[in-house]
C-alpha positions in Angstrom: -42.5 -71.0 -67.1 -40.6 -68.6 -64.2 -37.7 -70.1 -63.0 -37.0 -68.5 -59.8 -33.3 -68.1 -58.8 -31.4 -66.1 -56.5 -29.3 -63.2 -57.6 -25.9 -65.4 -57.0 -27.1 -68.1 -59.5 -28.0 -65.0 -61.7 -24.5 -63.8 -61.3 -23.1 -67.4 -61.7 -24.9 -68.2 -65.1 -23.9 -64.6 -66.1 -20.2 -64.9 -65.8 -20.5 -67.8 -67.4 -21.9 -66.9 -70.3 -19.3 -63.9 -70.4 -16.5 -66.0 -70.2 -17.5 -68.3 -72.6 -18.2 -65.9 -75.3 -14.9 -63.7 -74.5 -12.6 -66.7 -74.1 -9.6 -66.2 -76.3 -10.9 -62.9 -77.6 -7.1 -61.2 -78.5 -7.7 -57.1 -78.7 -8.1 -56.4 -74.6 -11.7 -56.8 -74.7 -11.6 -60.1 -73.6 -13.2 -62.3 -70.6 -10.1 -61.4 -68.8 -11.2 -57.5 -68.9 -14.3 -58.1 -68.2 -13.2 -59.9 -65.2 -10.9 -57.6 -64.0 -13.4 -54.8 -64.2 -16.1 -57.2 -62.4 -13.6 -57.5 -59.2 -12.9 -53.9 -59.4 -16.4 -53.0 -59.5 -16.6 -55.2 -56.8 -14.0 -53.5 -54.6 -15.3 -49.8 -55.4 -19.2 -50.8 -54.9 -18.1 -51.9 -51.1 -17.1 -48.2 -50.2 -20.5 -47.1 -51.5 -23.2 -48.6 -48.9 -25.8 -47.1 -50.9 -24.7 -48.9 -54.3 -27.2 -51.9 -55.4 -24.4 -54.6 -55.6 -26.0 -56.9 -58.1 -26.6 -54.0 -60.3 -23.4 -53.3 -60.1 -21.5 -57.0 -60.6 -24.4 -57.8 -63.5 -23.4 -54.5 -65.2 -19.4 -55.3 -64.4 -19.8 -58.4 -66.0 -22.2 -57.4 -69.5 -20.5 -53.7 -69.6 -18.9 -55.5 -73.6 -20.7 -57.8 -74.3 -21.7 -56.3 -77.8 -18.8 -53.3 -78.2 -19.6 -50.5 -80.2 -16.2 -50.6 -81.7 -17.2 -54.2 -82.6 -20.6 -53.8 -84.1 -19.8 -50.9 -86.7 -20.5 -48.0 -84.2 -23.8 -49.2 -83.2 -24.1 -48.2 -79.5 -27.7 -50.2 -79.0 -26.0 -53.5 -79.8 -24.1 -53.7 -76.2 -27.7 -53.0 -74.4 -30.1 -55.2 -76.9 -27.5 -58.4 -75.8 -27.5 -57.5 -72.6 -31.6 -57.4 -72.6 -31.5 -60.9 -74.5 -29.4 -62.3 -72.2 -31.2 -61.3 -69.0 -34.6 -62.4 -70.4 -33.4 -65.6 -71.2 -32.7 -66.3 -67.3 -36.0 -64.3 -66.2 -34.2 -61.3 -64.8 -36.7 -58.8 -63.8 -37.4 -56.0 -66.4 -36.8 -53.6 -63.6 -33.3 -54.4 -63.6 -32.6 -54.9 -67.3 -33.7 -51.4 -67.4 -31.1 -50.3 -64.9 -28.4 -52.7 -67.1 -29.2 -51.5 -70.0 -28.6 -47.3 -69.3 -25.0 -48.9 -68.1 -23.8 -50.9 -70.9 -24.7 -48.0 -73.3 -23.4 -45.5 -71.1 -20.3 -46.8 -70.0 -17.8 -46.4 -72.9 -15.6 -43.0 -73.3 -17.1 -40.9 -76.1 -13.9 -39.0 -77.0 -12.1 -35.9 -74.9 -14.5 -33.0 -74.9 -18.1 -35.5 -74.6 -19.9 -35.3 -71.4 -19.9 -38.2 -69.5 -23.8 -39.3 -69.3 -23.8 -41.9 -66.0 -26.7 -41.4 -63.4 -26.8 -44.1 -61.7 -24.5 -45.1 -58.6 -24.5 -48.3 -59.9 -23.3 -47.1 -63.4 -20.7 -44.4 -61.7 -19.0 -47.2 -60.5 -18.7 -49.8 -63.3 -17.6 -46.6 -65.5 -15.1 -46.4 -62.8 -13.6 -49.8 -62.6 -13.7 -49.9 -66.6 -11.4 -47.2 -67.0 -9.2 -48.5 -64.1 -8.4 -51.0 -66.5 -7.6 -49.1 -69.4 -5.1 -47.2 -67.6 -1.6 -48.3 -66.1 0.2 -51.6 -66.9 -2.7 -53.3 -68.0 -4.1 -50.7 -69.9 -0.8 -49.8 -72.0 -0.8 -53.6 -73.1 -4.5 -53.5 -74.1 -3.6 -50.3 -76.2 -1.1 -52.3 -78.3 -3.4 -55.6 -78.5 -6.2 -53.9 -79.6 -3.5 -51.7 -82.3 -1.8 -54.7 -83.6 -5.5 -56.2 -84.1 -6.4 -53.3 -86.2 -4.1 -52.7 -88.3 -3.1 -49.7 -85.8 0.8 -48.4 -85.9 2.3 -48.2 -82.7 3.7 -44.6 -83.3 3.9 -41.9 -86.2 5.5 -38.5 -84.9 4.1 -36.6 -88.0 0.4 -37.1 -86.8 -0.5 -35.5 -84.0 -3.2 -36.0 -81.0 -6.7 -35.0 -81.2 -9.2 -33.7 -78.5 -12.2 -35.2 -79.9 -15.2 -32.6 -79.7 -17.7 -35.1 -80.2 -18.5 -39.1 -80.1 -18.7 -38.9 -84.0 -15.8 -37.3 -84.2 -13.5 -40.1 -82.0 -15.4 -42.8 -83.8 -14.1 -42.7 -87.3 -10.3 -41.1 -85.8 -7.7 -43.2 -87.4 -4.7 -42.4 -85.5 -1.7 -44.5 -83.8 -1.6 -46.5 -80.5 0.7 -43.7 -79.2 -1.9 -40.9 -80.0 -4.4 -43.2 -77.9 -2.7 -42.2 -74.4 -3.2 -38.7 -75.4 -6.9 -39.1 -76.8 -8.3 -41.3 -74.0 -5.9 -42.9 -71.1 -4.2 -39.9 -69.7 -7.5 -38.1 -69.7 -9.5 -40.9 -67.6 -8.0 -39.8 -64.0 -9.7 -36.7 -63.8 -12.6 -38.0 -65.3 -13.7 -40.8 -62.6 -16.9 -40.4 -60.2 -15.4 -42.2 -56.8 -12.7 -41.3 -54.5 -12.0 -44.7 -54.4 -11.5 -45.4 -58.2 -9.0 -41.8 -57.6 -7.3 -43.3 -55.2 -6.4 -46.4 -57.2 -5.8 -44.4 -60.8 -3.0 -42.5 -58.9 -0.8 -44.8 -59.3 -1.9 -46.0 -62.9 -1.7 -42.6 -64.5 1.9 -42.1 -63.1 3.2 -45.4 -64.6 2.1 -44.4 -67.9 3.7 -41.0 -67.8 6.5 -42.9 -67.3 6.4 -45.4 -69.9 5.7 -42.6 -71.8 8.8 -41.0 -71.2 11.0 -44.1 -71.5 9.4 -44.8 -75.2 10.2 -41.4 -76.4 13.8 -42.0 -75.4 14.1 -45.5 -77.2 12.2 -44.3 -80.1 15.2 -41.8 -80.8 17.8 -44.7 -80.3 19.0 -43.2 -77.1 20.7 -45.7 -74.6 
């Protein structure tokens, strides 16, 4: 049977599922980032007429549902849950498609890996996820996701990487601290909108300075 529904009831159902299955999740990956990227996503896709904005808020909302760093590395199982969970609400294959090239698209790859986003639609999803992994929010994602991995928060003897490729960053076992150097600092100059620039400013400048201050209380100074 077709159930025919309009994209807001798709959109609906979808964030409900999402935030069902996240709920409670405790490493940064949780319904909480997903909604954050979702409004960001939101906010970015209205500066880009051109942008299909259910794409982009379907995508926002799936971009995790099935992590790589969750699923031992396995970067089809974010786009085979997506797929399941738009068949099982009859969304048209057509958009699945589009879905699908996000969600296994969207996640940083390590320093030196070309970004591989087509789409418009994907361009600004990338975006508004690594909005959120940068700044205030970002630095206490770092450390939740550490502390849930068994992940020390700083070891001066090993130093930062600049992974050359996706294997490579993968298997890395580093410290939180390293992460800045590895990923967050280098998101800035790797966004697609002006707008998502705009915002990252800001974001990037707070974590140089937490940075900074952390350096100074890990030496005891006052």
């Amino acid at each position: 049977m077709i159930i025919d529904m309009t994209n807001k009831t798709v959109i609906d159902k979808t964030k409900e599922f999402v935030e069902a299955k996240f709920c409670g999740e405790s490493t940064g990956h949780d319904w909480w980032h997903m909604y954050r990227v979702w409004k960001l996503a939101g906010h970015i896709a209205v500066q880009e007429p051109s942008a299909d904005k259910f794409v982009v808020e379907l995508a926002a909302l799936l971009h995790d549902i099935a992590d790589w760093k969750f699923n031992d590395g396995d970067m089809d199982a974010g786009p085979k849950a997506a797929r399941q969970w738009l068949e099982s609400i009859n969304v048209d294959d057509n958009i699945i498609l589009k879905i699908e090239d996000i969600v296994r698209n969207v996640s940083f790859k390590g320093a030196n890996v070309k970004q591989n986003m087509a789409s418009l639609e994907g361009r600004i999803v990338s975006d508004a996820d690594k909005l959120d992994a940068i700044g205030a929010i970002g630095i206490a994602r770092t450390f939740a996701y550490g502390g849930g991995h068994n992940t020390p928060i700083y070891d001066p003897a090993i130093k930062p990487v600049q992974h050359d490729t996706f294997e490579d960053y993968k298997n890395s076992k580093s410290h939180s601290i390293n992460h800045f150097y590895e990923k967050l600092l280098l998101l800035k100059d790797n966004l697609y909108t002006d707008t998502a620039r705009q915002i990252a400013d800001h974001r990037h400048k707070y974590m140089e300075q937490y940075l900074e201050e952390f350096y100074k209380e890990w030496e005891g100074e006052l």
